[in-house]
C-alpha positions as CSV (number, residue, x, y, z in Angstrom):
1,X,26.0,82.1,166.4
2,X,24.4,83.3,163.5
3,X,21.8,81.0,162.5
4,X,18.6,81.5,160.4
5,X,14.8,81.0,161.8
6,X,11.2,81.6,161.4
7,X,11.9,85.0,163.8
8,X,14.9,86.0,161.8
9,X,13.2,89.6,161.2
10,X,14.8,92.9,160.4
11,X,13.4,96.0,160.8
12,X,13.9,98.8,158.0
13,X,13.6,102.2,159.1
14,X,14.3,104.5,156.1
15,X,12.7,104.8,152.5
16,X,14.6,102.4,150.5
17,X,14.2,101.3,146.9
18,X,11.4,98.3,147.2
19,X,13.1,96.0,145.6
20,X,14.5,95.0,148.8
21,X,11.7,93.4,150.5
22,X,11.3,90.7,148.1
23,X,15.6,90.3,148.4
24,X,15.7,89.4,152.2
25,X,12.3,86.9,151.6
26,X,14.0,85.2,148.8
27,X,17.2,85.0,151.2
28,X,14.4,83.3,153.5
29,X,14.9,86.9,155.9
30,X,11.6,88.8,157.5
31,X,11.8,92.4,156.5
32,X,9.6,94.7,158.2
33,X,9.4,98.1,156.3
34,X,8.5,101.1,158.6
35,X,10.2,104.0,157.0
36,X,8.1,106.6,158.3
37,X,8.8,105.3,162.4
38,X,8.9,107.4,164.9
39,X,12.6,106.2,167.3
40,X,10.5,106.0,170.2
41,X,8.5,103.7,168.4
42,X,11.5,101.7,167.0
43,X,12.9,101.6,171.4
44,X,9.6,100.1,171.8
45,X,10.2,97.1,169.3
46,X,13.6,96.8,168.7
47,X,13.7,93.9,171.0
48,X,11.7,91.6,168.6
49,X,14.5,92.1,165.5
50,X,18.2,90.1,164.8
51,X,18.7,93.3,162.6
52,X,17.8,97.3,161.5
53,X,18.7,98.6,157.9
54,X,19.2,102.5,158.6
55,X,19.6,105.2,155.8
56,X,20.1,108.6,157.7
57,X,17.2,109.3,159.8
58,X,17.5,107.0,162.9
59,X,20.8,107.6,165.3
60,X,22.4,103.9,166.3
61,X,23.0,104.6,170.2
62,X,23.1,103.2,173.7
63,X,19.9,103.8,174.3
64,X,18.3,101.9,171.0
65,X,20.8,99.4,171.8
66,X,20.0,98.7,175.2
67,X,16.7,97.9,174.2
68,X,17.9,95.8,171.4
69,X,19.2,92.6,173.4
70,X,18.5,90.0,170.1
71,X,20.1,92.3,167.5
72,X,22.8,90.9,165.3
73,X,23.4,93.3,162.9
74,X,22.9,97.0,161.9
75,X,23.2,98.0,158.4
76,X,23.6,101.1,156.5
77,X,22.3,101.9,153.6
78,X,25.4,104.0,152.2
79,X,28.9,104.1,153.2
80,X,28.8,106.9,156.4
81,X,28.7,105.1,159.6
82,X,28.8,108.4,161.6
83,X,25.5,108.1,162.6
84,X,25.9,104.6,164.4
85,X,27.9,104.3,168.0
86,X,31.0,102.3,166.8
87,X,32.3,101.5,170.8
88,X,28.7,100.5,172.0
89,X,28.4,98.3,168.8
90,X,31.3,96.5,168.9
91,X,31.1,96.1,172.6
92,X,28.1,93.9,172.4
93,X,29.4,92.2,169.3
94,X,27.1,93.9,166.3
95,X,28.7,93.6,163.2
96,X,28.5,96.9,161.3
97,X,27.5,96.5,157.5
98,X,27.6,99.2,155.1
99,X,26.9,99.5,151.0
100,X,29.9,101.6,149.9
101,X,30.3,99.2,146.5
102,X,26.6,100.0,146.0
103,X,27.1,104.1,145.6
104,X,30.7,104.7,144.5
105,X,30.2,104.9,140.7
106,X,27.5,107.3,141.3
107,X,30.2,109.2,143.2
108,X,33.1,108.9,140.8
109,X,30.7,110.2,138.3
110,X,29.2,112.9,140.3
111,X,32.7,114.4,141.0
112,X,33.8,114.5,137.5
113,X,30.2,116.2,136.8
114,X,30.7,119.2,139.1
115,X,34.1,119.5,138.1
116,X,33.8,119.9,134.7
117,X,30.4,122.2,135.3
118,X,32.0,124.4,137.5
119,X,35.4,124.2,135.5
120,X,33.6,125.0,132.3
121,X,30.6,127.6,133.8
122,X,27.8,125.5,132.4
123,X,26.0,126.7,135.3
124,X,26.3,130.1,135.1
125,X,26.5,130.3,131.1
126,X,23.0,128.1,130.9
127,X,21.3,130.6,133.4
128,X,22.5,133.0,131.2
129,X,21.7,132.3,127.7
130,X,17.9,131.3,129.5
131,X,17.6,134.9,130.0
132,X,19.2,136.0,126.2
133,X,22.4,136.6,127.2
134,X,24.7,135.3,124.8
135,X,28.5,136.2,126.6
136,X,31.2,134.1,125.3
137,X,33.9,135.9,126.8
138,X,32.9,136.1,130.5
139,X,32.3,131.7,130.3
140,X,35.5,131.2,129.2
141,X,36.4,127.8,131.1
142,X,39.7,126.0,132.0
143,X,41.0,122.6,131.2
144,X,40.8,119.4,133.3
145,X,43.7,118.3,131.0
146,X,47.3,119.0,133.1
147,X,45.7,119.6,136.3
148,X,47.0,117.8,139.8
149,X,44.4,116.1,141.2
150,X,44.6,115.1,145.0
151,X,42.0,112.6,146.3
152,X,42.2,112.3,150.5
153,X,41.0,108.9,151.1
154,X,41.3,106.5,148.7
155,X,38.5,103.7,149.7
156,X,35.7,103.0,146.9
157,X,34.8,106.8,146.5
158,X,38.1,107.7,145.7
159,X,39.0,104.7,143.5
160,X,36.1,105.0,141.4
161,X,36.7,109.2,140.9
162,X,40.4,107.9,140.2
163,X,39.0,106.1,137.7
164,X,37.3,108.5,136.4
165,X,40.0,110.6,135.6
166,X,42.0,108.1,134.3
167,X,40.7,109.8,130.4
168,X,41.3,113.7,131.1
169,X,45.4,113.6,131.4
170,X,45.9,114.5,135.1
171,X,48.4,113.5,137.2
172,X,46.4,112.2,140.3
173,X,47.5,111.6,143.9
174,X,45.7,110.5,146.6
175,X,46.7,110.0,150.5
176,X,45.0,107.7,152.9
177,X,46.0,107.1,156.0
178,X,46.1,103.4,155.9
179,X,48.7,103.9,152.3
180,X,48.6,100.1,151.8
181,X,44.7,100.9,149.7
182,X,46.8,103.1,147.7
183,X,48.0,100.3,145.1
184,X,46.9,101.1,141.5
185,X,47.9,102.3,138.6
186,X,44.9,105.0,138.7
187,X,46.9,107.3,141.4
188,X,50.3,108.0,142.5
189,X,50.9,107.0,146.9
190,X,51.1,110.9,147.6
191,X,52.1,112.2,151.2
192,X,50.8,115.6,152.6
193,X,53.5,117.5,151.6
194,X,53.2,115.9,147.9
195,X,50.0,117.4,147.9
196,X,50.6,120.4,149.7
197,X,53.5,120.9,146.7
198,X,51.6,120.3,143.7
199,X,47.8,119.9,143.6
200,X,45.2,122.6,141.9
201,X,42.1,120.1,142.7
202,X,42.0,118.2,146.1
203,X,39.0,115.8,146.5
204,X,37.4,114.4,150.3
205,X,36.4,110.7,150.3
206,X,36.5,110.4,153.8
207,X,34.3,109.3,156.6
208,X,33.3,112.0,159.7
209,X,35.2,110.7,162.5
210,X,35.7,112.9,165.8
211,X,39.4,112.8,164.5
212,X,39.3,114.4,161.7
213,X,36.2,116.9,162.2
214,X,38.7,119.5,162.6
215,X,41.5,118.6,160.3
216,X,40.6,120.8,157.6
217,X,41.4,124.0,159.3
218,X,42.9,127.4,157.8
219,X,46.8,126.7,158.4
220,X,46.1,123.5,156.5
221,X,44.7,124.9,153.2
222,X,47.4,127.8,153.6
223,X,49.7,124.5,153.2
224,X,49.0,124.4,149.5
225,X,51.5,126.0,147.4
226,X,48.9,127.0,144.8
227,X,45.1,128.5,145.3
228,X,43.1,125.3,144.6
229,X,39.7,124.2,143.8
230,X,37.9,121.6,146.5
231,X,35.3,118.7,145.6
232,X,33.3,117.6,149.1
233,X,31.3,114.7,148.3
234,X,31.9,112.9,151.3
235,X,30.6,115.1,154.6
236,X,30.3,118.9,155.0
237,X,31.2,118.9,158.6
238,X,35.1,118.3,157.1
239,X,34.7,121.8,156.7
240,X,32.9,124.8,158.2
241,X,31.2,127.2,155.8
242,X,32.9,129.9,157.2
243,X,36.3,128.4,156.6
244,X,34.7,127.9,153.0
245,X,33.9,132.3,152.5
246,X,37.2,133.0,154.4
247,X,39.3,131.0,152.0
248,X,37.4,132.2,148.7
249,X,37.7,135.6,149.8
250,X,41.1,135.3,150.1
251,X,41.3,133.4,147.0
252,X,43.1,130.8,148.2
253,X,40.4,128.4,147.4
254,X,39.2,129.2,143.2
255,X,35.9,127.3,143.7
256,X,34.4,124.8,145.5
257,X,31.7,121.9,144.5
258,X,30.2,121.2,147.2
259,X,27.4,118.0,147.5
260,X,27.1,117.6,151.7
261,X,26.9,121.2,153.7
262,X,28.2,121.5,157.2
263,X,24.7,121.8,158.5
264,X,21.7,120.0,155.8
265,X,18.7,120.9,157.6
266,X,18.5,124.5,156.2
267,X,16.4,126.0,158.0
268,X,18.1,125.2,161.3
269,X,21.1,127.3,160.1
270,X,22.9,129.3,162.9
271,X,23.4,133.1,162.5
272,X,27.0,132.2,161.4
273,X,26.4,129.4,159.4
274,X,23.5,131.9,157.6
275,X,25.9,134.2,156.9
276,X,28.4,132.4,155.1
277,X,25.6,130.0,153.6
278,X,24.4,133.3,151.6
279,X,28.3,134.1,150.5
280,X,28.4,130.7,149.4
281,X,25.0,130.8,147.3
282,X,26.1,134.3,145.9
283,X,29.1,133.2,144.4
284,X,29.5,131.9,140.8
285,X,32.7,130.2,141.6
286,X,31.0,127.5,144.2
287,X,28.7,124.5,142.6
288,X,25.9,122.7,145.0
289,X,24.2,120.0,145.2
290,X,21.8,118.6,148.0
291,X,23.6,115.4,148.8
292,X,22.8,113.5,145.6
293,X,26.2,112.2,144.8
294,X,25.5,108.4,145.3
295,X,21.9,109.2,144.7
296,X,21.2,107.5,141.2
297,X,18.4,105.4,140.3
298,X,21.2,102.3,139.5
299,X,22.8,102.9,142.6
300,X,19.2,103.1,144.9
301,X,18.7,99.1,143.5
302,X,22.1,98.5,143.7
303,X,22.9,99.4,147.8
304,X,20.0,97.0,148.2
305,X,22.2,93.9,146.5
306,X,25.3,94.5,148.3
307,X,23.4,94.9,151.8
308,X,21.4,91.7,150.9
309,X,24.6,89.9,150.1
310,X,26.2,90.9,152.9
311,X,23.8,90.2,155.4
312,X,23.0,86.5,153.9
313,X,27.3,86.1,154.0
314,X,27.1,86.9,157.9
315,X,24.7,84.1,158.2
316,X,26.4,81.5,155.8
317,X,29.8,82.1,157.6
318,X,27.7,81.4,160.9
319,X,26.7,78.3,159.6
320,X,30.0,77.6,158.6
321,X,31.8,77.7,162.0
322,X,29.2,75.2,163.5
């Protein structure tokens, strides 16, 4: 039973956009802001708190949630729940929340961004004319306009870049493996072999699940009857960085924007993962950037409000059932 009280206190773990202190007070909530905690520390305390709003820094696992025998809740700032142990969760009855409505205009956005920079060599033709080069020929672009678009996974992210394209005269498909969320007039229901057939841009909007870690191998862009271009906004591990230089090399992938890398931490890059990391940076034809997708100044407020909301509905529809 979820029901409100002077030790209704959550603890908040990661940086987040301030405005949501005052958000859980007004919704008569106790927030505790410790984004700079250590996880020992937070094993030490957890005990004390109905609920913990994570970002990306603390891992959700038995051992945090052995210690935490009052929580209610766990909720993520973002949409990626990869970080959190879904079995151990739901076994003790935690209700998972997540802010995908808070980020996914940011996304739709940030997708048609790289698309059109990479499509049109703003990168390369800015860097360029910085240094007095002035090379029309060589930044020739291509069009958006005619191109198949295929989105894989068609939840918020891929609604809202569906949207987005709705403008540029594409024929867009999109696949998702529960098809019933593919139901609007943005996108075509697509199978594989649609998109195998006919796409020259395929999109991820997918979460990292151990099921589909390893579903973007080499026989499956081979699939695709044309050499395409690939947006990854959702997580690099979809697909390895070598898989990325094989394919470009080969030229069965034209160019890549890439937002989330297989491995972030940079520095902590394997000789392998080094290797193909420098390709990658080398190469005019791929576009990065440091996982910024959902990462606008509207969205940082906005993740707040739907987390608030959410959390405050678990508590009304508590009350409810009484």
């Amino acid at each position: 039973m979820f029901e409100k009280s002077l030790q209704s206190k959550i603890l908040i773990v990661d940086e987040m956009h301030l405005s949501l202190m005052p958000m859980l007070k007004d919704r008569g909530f106790i927030p505790d802001y410790q984004p700079t905690i250590a996880k020992e520390k937070v094993l030490e305390i957890i005990a004390d708190y109905e609920g913990i709003i994570v970002r990306s820094k603390l891992k959700i696992d038995k051992a945090l949630l052995d210690k935490a025998t009052r929580l209610k809740f766990v909720a993520r700032a973002g949409a990626g729940l990869d970080q959190i142990d879904l079995v151990e969760t739901q076994n003790r009855n935690i209700c998972l929340l997540n802010a995908p409505e808070g980020n996914r205009d940011a996304v739709g956005e940030h997708c048609i961004g790289m698309i059109l920079c990479l499509f049109n060599k703003l990168n390369i033709a800015d860097r360029q004319v910085r240094k007095g080069i002035w090379d029309r020929e060589a930044n020739r672009g291509i069009e958006l306009y005619g191109k198949t678009v295929g989105i894989i996974g068609y939840g918020n992210m891929g609604k809202a870049f569906a949207q987005r394209l709705l403008g540029f005269g594409c024929q867009v498909l999109a696949y998702d493996l529960n098809m019933s969320k593919v139901s609007d007039f943005f996108v075509s229901r697509s199978s594989l072999d649609d998109l195998f057939a006919d796409v020259d841009v395929l999109s991820l909007h997918i979460p990292l699940t151990p099921e589909n870690k390893l579903f973007f191998t080499e026989s499956f862009f081979q699939r695709f009857k044309k050499n395409i271009f690939v947006v990854n906004t959702a997580r690099g591990e979809l697909i390895e960085m070598a898989l990325l230089k094989k394919l470009i090399l080969s030229g069965k992938i034209r160019g890549a924007c890439l937002d989330v890398l297989e491995n972030e931490k940079l520095a902590t890059l394997s000789p392998a993962q080094k290797e193909a990391f420098d390709f990658l940076v080398a190469t005019d034809n791929v576009l990065f950037t440091p996982h910024v997708a959902g990462w606008t100044e509207e969205s940082y407020t906005r993740i707040n409000e739907v987390l608030v909301d959410k959390i405050e509905q678990l508590y009304t529809k508590s009350a409810e059932k009484i």
